[in-house]
ZAMI-761550 format. One record per residue (C-alpha): residue number from 1; residue in one letter; x negated, y, z negated. Coordinates in Angstrom, 3 decimals. Layout:
! residues N
(NUM, 'a', (X, Y, Z))
...
//
This chain:
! residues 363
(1, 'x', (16.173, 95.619, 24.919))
(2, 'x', (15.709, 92.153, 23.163))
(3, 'x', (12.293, 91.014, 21.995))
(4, 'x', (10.568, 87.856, 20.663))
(5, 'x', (7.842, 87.164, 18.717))
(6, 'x', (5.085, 84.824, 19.888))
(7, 'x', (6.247, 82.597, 16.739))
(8, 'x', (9.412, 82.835, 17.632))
(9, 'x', (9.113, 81.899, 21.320))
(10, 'x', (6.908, 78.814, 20.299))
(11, 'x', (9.264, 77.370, 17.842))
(12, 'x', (12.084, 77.704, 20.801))
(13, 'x', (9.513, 75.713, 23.436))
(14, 'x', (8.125, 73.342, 20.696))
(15, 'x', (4.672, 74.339, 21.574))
(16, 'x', (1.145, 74.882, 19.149))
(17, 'x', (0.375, 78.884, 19.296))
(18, 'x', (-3.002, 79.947, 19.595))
(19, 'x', (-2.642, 84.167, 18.445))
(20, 'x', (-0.586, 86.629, 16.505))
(21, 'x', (2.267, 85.342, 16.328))
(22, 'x', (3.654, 88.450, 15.395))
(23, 'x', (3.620, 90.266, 18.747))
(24, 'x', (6.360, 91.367, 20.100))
(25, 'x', (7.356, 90.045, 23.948))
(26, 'x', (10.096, 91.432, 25.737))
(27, 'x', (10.390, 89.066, 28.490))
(28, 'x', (8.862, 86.547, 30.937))
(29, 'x', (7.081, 87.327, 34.114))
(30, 'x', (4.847, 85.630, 36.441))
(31, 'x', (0.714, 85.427, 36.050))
(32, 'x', (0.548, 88.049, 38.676))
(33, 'x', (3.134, 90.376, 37.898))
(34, 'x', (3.469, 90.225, 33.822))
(35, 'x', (2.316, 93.063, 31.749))
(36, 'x', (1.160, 93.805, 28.229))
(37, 'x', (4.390, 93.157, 26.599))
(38, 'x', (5.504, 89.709, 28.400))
(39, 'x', (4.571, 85.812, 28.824))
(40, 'x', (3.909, 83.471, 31.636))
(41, 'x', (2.736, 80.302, 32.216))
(42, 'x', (0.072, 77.960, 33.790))
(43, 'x', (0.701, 74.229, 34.131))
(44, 'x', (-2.227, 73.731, 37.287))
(45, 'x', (-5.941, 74.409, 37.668))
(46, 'x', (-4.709, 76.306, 40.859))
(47, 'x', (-3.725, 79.300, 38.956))
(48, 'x', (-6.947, 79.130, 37.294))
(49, 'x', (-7.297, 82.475, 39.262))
(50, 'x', (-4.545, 84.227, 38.259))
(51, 'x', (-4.895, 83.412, 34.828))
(52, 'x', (-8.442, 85.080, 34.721))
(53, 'x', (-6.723, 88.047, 35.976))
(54, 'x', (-3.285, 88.603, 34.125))
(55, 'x', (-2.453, 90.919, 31.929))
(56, 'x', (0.239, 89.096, 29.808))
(57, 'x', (0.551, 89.401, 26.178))
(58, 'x', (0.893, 85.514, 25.857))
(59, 'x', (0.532, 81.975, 28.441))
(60, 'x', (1.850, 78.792, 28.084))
(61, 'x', (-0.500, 76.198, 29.239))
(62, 'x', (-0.934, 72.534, 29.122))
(63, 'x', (-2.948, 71.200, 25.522))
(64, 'x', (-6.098, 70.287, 26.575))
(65, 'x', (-6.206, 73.247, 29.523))
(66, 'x', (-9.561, 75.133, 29.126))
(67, 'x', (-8.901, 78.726, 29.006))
(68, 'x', (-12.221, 81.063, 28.830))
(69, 'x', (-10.392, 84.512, 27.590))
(70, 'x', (-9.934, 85.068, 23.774))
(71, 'x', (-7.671, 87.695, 24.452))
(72, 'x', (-4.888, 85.670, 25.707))
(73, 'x', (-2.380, 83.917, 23.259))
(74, 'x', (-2.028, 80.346, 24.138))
(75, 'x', (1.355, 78.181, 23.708))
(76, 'x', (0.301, 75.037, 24.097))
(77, 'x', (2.468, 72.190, 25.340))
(78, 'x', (2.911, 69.175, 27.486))
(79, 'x', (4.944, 71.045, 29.859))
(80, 'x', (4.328, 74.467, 30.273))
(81, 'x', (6.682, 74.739, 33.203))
(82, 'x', (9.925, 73.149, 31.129))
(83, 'x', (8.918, 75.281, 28.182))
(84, 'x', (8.739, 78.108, 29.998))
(85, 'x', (12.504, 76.813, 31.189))
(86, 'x', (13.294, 77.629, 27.432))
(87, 'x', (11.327, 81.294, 27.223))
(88, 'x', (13.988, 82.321, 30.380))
(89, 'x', (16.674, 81.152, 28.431))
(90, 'x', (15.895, 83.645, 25.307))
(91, 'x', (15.850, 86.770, 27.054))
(92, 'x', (18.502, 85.732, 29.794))
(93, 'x', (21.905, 88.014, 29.626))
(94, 'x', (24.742, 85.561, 28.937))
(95, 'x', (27.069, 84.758, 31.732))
(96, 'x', (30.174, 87.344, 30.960))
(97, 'x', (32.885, 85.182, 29.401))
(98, 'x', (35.779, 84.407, 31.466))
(99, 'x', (39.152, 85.487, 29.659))
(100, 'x', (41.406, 82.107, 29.182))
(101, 'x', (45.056, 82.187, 31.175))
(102, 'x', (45.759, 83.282, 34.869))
(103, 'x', (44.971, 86.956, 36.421))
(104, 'x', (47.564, 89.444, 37.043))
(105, 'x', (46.217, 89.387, 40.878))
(106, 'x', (46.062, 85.498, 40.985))
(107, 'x', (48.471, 83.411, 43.065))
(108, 'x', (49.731, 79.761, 41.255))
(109, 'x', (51.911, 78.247, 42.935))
(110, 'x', (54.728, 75.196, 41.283))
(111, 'x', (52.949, 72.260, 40.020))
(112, 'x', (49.743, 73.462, 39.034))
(113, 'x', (48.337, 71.642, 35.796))
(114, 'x', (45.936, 74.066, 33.861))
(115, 'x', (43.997, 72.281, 31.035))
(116, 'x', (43.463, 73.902, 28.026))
(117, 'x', (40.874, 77.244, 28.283))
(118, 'x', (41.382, 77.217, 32.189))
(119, 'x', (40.580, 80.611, 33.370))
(120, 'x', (42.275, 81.838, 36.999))
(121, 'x', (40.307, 84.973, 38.159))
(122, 'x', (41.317, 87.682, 40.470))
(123, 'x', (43.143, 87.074, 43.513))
(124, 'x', (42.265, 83.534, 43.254))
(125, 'x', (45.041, 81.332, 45.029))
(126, 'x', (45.770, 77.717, 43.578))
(127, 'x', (48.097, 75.500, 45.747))
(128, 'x', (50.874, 73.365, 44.997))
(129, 'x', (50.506, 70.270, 42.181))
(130, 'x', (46.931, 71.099, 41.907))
(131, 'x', (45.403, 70.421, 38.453))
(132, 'x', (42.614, 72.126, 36.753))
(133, 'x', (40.251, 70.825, 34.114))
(134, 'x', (40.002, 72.378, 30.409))
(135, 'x', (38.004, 75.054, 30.444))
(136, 'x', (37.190, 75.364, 34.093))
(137, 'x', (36.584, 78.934, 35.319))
(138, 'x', (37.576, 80.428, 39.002))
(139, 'x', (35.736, 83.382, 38.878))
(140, 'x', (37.222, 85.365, 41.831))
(141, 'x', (38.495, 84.679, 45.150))
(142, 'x', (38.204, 80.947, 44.828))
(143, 'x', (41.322, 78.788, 46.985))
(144, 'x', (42.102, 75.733, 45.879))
(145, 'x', (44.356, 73.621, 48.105))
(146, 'x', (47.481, 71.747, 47.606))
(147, 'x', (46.595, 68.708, 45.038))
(148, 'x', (43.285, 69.050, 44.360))
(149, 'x', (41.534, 68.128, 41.446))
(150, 'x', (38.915, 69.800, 39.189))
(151, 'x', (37.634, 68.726, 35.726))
(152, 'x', (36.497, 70.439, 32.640))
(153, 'x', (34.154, 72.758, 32.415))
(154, 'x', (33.537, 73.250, 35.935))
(155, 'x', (32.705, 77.216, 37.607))
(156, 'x', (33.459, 78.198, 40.552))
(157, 'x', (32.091, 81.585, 41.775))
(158, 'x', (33.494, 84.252, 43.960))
(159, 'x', (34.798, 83.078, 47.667))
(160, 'x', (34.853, 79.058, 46.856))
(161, 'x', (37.057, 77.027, 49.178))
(162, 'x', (38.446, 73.521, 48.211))
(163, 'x', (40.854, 71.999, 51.007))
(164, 'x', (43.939, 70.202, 49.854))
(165, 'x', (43.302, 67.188, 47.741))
(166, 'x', (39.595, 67.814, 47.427))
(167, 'x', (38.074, 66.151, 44.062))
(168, 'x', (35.781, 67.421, 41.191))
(169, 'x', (34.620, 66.040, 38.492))
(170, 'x', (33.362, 67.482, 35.096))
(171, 'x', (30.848, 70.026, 34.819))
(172, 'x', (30.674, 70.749, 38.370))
(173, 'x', (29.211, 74.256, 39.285))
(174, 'x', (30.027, 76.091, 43.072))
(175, 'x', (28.223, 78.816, 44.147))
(176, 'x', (29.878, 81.600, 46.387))
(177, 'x', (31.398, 80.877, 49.498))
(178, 'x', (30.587, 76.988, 49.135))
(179, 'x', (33.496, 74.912, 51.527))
(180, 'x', (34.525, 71.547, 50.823))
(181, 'x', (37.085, 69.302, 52.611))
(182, 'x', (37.115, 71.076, 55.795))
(183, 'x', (37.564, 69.006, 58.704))
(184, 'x', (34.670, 66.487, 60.422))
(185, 'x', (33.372, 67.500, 63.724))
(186, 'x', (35.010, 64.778, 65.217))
(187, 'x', (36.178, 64.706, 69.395))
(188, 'x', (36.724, 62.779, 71.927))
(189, 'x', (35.651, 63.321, 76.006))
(190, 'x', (38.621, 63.188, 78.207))
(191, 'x', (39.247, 64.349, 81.456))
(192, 'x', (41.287, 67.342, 80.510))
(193, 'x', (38.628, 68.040, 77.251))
(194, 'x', (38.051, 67.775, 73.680))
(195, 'x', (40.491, 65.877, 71.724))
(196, 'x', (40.538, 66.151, 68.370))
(197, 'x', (39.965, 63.358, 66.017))
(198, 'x', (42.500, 63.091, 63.028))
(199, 'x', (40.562, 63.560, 59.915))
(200, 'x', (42.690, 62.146, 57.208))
(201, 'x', (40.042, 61.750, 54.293))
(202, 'x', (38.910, 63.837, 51.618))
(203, 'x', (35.664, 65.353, 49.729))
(204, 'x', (35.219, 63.591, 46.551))
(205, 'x', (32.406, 65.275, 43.995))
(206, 'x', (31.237, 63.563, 40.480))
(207, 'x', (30.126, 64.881, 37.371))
(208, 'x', (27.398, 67.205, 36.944))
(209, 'x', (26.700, 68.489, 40.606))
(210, 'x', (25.527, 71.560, 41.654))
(211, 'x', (26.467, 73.181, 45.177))
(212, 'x', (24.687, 75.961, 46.795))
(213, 'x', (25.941, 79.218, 48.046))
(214, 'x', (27.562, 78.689, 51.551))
(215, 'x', (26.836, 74.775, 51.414))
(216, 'x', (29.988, 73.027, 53.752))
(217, 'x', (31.197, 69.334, 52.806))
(218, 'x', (32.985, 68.432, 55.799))
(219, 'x', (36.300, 65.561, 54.275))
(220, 'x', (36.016, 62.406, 55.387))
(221, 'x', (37.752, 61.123, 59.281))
(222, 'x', (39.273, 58.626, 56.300))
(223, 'x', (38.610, 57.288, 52.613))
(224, 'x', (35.723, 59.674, 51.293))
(225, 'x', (32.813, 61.981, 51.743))
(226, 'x', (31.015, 61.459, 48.455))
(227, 'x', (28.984, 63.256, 46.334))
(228, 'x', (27.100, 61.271, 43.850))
(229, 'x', (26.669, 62.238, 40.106))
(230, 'x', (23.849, 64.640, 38.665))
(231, 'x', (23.240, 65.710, 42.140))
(232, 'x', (22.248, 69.071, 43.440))
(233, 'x', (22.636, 70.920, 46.865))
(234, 'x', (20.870, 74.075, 47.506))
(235, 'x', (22.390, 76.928, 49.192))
(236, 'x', (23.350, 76.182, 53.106))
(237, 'x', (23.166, 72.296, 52.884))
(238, 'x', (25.680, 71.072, 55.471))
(239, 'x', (26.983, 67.174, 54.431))
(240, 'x', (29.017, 65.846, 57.696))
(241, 'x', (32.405, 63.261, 57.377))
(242, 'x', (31.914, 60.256, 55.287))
(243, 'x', (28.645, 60.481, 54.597))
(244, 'x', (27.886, 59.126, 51.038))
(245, 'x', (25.172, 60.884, 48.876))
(246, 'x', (23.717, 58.971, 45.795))
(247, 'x', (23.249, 59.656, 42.302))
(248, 'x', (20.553, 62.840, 41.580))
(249, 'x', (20.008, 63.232, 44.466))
(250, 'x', (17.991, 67.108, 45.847))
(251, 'x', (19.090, 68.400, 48.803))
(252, 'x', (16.404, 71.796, 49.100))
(253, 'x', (18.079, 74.663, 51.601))
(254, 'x', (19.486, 74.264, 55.077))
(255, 'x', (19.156, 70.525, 55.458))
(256, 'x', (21.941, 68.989, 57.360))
(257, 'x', (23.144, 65.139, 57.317))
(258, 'x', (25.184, 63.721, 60.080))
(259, 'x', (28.151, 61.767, 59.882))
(260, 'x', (28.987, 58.450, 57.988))
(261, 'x', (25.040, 58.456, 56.751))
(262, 'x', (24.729, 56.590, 53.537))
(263, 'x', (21.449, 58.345, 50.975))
(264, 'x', (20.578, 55.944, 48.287))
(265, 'x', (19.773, 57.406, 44.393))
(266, 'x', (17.535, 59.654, 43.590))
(267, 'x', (16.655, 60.632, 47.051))
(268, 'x', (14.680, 64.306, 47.484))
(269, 'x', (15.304, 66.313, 50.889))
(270, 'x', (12.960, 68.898, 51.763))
(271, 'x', (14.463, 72.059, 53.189))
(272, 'x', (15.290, 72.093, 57.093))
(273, 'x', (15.722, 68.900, 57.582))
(274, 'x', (17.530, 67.173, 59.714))
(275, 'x', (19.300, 63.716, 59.462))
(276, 'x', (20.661, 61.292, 62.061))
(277, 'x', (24.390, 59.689, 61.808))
(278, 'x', (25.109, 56.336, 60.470))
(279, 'x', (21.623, 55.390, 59.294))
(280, 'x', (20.587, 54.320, 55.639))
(281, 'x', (18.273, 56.109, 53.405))
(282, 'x', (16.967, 53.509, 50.678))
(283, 'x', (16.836, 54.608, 46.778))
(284, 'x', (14.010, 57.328, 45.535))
(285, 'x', (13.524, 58.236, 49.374))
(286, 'x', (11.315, 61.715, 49.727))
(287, 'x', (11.382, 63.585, 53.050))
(288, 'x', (9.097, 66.331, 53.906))
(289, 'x', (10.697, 69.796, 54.902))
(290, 'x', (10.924, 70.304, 58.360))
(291, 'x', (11.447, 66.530, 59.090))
(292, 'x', (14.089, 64.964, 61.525))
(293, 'x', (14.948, 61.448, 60.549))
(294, 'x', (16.371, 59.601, 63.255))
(295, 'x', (16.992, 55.708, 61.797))
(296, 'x', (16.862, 53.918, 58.833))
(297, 'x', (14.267, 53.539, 56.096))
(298, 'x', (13.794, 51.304, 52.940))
(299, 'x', (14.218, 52.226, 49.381))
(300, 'x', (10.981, 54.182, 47.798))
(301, 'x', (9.551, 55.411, 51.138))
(302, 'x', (7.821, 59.679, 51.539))
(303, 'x', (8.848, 60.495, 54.797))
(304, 'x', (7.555, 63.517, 56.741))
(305, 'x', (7.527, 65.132, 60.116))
(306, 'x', (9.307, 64.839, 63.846))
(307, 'x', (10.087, 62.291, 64.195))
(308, 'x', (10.037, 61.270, 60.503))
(309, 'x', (7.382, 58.750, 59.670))
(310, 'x', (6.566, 57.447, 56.331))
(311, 'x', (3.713, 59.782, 55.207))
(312, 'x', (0.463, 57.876, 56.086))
(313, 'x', (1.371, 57.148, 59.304))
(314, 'x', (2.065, 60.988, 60.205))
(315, 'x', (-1.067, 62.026, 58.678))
(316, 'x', (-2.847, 59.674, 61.178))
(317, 'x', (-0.676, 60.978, 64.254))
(318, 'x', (-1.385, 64.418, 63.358))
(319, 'x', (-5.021, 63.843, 63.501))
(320, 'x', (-5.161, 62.505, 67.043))
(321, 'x', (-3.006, 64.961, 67.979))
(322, 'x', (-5.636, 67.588, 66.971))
(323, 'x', (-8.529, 66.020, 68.262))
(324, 'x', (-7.083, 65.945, 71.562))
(325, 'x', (-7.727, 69.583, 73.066))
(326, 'x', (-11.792, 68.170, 72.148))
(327, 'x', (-11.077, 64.643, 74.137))
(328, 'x', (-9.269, 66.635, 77.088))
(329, 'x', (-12.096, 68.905, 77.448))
(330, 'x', (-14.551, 66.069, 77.490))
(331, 'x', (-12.013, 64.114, 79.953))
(332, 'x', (-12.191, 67.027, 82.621))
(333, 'x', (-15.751, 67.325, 82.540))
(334, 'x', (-16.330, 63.640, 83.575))
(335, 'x', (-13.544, 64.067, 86.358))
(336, 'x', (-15.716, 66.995, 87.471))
(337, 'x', (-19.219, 65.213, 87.355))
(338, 'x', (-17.156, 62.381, 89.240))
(339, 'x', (-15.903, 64.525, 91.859))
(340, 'x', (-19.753, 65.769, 92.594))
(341, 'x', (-20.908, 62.501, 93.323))
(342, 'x', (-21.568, 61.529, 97.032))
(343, 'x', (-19.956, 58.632, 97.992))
(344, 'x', (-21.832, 55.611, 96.319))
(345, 'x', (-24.313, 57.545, 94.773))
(346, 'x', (-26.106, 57.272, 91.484))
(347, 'x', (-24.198, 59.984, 88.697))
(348, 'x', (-25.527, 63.369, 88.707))
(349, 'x', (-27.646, 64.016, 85.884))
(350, 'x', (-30.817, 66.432, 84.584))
(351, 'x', (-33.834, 66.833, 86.927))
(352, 'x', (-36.510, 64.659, 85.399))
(353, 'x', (-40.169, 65.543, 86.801))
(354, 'x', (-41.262, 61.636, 89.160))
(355, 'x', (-43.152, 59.590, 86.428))
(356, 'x', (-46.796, 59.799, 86.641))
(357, 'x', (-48.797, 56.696, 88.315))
(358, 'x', (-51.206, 54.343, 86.127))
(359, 'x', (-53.631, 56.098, 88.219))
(360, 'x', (-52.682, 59.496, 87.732))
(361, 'x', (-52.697, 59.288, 84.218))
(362, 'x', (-56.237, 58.176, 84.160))
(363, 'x', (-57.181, 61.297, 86.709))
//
């Protein structure tokens, strides 16, 4: 088993240590879960609670964080959540190394272009005058259709589909059983049924995207379904025909985008949510998860619930929304007083004892 020392595992994070820097840790761990032998961290006063209570050797916290406990060892740092990126990547096993060259099981077919390092795993198939990028790894399983096109450095992991003439770029990791290039969901009503609508585009991915297990990028009806650089899809993300996602943009699990939307840069998705066809998301857009968003919005806009409303305005429609079982109550009460009433009468209300005369009051 691999261990750090404290000193060790601040000079990897770049952060000021506060203990004995000669203790031994043997791995990372959450606040709740992390014994006498590992680290954690605690970038928020919310944990405040949990950090009381841990028993890790070691915490990473921000500089100026009070911390009560003397027995802890303190990393400080400006980002105890990054840092923390860098403690993971100490102890983490290294990925096993993919051997260079083309399986014994694997299928290549006339035409194929492997850059230098390219690594064909098991009863992986690659199709006709595809090309594939130095160094690129197909772990397993992975199709790759007649004339597509992958860049260095790119993995693909076990059960990976890409259609015929599907695009990567450089850098590009898939995650099992991720689909791009099948066909839109495109039909027309006739009188004798669905007819299918040609779909003669393709899937085109940048550099430096991530895909999600089982996430489906449906190829374009024509020209392109794109996939913006540094951009990163969690696992079952469905992207519809010709829709065109921005630069960096976060797509968070199970959100699904309808056809020929455009998403501006930088845009964050929650997960579950749903988006309308042929509308335009504006730059640096957030959406809450959960939220269906049904037209268009500007650039910069935090969007959030069903419909989708830019954040403010939700809030506010949420709170009448909740004060209404109160004003219904109140509402059928009046309708019953009402109904009492004879017809013309004064409203019900309390008995009152008849007010005493001037002369009563002096008796």
């Amino acid at each position: 088993m691999t261990t750090r020392t404290l000193f060790e595992l601040a000079q990897a994070c770049g952060a000021t240590l506060e203990g004995d820097g000669s203790r031994s840790i043997r791995g990372p761990a959450s606040l709740r879960d992390a014994g006498e032998d590992e680290i954690s961290f605690c970038g928020s006063a919310k944990l405040s609670r949990e950090l009381e209570r841990t028993r890790a050797a070691a915490v990473l916290v921000p500089h100026e964080f009070p911390v009560a406990r003397r027995d802890l060892a303190l990393l400080r740092c400006a980002q105890p959540s990054r840092a923390f990126d860098a403690v993971v990547r100490l102890f983490a096993p290294p990925p096993p190394a993919a051997p260079a060259g083309i399986h014994p099981s694997a299928v290549v077919e006339p035409g194929v272009e492997l850059g230098p390092g390219a690594s064909i795993g098991p009863l992986c198939h690659v199709g006709r005058g595809a090309r594939i990028g130095a160094r690129t790894v197909l772990r397993g399983r992975v199709s790759v259709g007649e004339g597509a096109v992958l860049g260095a450095d790119c993995e693909l992991h076990p059960g990976v589909v890409l259609y015929p003439h599907v695009r990567l770029g450089e850098r590009c990791i898939l995650h099992a059983g991720a689909v791009l290039g099948a066909d839109g969901h495109g039909f027309e009503p006739t009188p004798q049924g669905w007819v299918k609508v040609p779909q003669g585009g393709t899937v085109i991915v940048e550099d430096d995207v991530e895909i999600g297990a089982n996430t489906t990028i449906d190829r374009a009806r024509f020209g392109a379904t794109r996939i913006g650089r540094g951009s990163k899809l969690d696992n079952l993300v469905h992207i519809a025909h010709n829709v065109v996602l921005g630069e960096h943009g976060m797509l968070v699990a199970q959100v699904g985008v309808a056809g020929s939307t455009r998403i501006g840069r930088g845009v964050v998705i929650g997960g579950q949510v749903g988006i309308a066809g042929h509308i335009e998301l504006g730059d640096g857009v957030q959406i809450g998860g959960g939220a269906g968003v049904t037209r268009s919005f500007p650039q910069g806009v935090e969007l959030w619930g069903y419909p989708a409303r830019p954040i403010q305005e939700a809030l506010r429609g949420m709170a009448f929304v909740s004060k209404g079982e109160s004003v219904l109550r109140r509402l059928r009460d009046l309708e019953a007083r009402v109904a009492g009433l004879p017809a013309g009468g004064p409203a019900p209300g309390p008995a009152h004892p008849p007010y005493a005369t001037k002369d009563e009051d002096q008796r």
